[in-house]
PLY file of the C-alpha trace (Angstrom):
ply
format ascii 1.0
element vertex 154
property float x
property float y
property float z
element edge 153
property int vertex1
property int vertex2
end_header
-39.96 7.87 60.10
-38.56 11.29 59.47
-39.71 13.64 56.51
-39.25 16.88 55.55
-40.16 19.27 52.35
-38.03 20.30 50.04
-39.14 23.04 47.55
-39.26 22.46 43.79
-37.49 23.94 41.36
-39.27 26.22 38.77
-38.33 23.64 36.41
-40.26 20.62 38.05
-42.90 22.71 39.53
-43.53 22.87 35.22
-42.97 19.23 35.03
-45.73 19.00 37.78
-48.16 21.26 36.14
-47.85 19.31 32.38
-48.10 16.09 34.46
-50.94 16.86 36.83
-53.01 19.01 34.63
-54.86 16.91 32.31
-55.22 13.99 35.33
-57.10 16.87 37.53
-58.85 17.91 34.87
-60.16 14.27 34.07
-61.04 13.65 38.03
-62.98 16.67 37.91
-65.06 15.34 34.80
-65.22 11.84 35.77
-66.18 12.79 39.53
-68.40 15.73 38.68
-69.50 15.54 35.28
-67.96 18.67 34.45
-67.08 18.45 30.12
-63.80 17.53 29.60
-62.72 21.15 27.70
-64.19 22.99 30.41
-62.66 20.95 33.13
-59.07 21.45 31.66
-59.46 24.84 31.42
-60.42 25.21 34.93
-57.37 22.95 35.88
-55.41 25.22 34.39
-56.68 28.04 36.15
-55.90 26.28 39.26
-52.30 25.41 38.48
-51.91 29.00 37.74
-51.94 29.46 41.45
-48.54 28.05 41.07
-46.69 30.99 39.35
-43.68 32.36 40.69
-45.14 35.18 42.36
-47.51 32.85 43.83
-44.72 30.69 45.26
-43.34 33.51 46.61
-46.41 34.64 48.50
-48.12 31.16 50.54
-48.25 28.93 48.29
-45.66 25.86 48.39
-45.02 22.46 46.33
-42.31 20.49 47.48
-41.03 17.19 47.60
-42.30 14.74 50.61
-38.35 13.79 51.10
-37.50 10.81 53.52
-34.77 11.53 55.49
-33.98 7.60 56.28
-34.42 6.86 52.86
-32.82 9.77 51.46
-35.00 9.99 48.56
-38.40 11.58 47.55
-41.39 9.86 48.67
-44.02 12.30 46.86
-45.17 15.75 46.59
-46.85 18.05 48.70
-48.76 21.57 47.37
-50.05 23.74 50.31
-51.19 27.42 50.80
-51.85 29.11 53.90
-54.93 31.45 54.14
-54.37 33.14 57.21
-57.77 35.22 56.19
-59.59 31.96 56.68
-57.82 30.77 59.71
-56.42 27.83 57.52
-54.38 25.86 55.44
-55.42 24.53 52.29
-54.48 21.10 51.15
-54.67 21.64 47.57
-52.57 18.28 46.33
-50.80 15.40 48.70
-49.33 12.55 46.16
-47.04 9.15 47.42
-45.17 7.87 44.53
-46.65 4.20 44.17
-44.17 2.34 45.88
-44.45 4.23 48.69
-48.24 4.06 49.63
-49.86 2.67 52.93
-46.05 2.84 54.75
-47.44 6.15 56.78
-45.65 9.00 54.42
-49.15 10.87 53.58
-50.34 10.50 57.42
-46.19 12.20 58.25
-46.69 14.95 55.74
-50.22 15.92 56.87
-48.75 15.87 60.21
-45.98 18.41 59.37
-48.42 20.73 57.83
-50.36 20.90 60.40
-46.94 21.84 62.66
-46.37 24.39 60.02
-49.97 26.00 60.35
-49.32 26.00 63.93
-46.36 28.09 63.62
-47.81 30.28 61.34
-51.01 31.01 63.61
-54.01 29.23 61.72
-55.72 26.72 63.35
-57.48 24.80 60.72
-56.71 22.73 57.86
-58.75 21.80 54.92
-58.94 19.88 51.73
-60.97 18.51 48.77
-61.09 14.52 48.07
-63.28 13.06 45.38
-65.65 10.57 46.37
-63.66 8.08 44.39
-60.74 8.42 46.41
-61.80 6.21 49.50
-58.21 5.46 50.87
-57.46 9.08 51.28
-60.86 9.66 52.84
-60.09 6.51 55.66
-56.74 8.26 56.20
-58.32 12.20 56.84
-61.06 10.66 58.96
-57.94 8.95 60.93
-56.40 12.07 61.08
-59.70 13.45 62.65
-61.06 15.63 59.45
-64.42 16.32 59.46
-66.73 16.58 56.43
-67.62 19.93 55.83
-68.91 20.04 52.18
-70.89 17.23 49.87
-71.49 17.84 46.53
-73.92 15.05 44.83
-74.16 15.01 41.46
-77.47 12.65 39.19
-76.32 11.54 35.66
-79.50 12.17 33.73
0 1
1 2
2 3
3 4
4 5
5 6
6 7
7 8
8 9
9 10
10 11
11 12
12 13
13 14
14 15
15 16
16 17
17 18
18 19
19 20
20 21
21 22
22 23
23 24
24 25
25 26
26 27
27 28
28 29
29 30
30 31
31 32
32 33
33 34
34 35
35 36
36 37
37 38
38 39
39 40
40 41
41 42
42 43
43 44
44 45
45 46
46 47
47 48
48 49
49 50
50 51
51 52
52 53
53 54
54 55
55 56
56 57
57 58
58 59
59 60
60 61
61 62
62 63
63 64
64 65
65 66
66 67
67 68
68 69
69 70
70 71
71 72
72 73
73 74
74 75
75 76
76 77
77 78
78 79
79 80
80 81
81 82
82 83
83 84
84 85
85 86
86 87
87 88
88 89
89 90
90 91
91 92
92 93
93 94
94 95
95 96
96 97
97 98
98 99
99 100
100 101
101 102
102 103
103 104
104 105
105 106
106 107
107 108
108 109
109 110
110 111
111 112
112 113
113 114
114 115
115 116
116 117
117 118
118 119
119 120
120 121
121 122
122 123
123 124
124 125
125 126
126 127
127 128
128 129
129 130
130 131
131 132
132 133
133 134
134 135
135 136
136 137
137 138
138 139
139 140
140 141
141 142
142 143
143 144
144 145
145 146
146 147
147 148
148 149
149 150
150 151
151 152
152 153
């Protein structure tokens, strides 16, 4: 299997925002108990980071495009933080019909050729609890946990 990114347009790096928004913002209040106002107005702080200017300067959202396919497979938003010796994983999504055929384990891959060529050597990410396929696939890929965050429902 062959992938490569392909850059979105300004157009559906908005489409992405509207769309992603509100289901970050409910993953962050379902997962963490954060209120539901509060976490959409955090989410929104964090798509911010997708501006323009932002683009412009580390971070990148692109289409997971497969080559043999010749079609999108998903979406991919990265930054590099060559002040922390990394790059940060900040979204990785495989269209449905896609899933479990190896495209998420290809496009971590390639990111971690691209921090190589750009001189970090680490990677990290966030995955909710909830999320225990994408946890099986990082431990695969040989992350390690380096943060827990419990949370108590009182």
């Amino acid at each position: 299997m062959h992938i490569s990114f392909k850059a979105l347009t300004a157009e559906e790096v908005q489409k992405y925002i509207e769309l992603q928004s509100p289901i970050y913002a409910e993953n962050v209040s379902s997962n963490l108990g954060t209120p539901k106002e509060k976490a959409l107005r955090d989410a929104e702080q964090t798509y911010k980071l997708l501006s323009e200017e932002n683009r412009k300067n580390g971070q990148y959202i692109g289409h997971i495009f497969c080559e043999e396919k010749k079609q999108n497979v998903g979406i991919i938003w990265y930054n590099t933080q060559a002040e922390r010796n990394r790059v940060f994983i900040y979204h990785i999504f495989i269209e449905e019909a896609f899933r479990k055929q190896g495209y998420a384990h290809a496009a971590l891959t390639l990111v971690e050729e691209v921090a190589r060529r750009e001189g970090v050597s680490r990677m990290a990410l966030n995955v909710f609890a909830a999320n225990e396929d994408a946890q099986r696939l990082y431990e695969r890929l040989g992350y390690e946990t380096a943060s827990i965050v419990k949370t108590k429902k009182l």
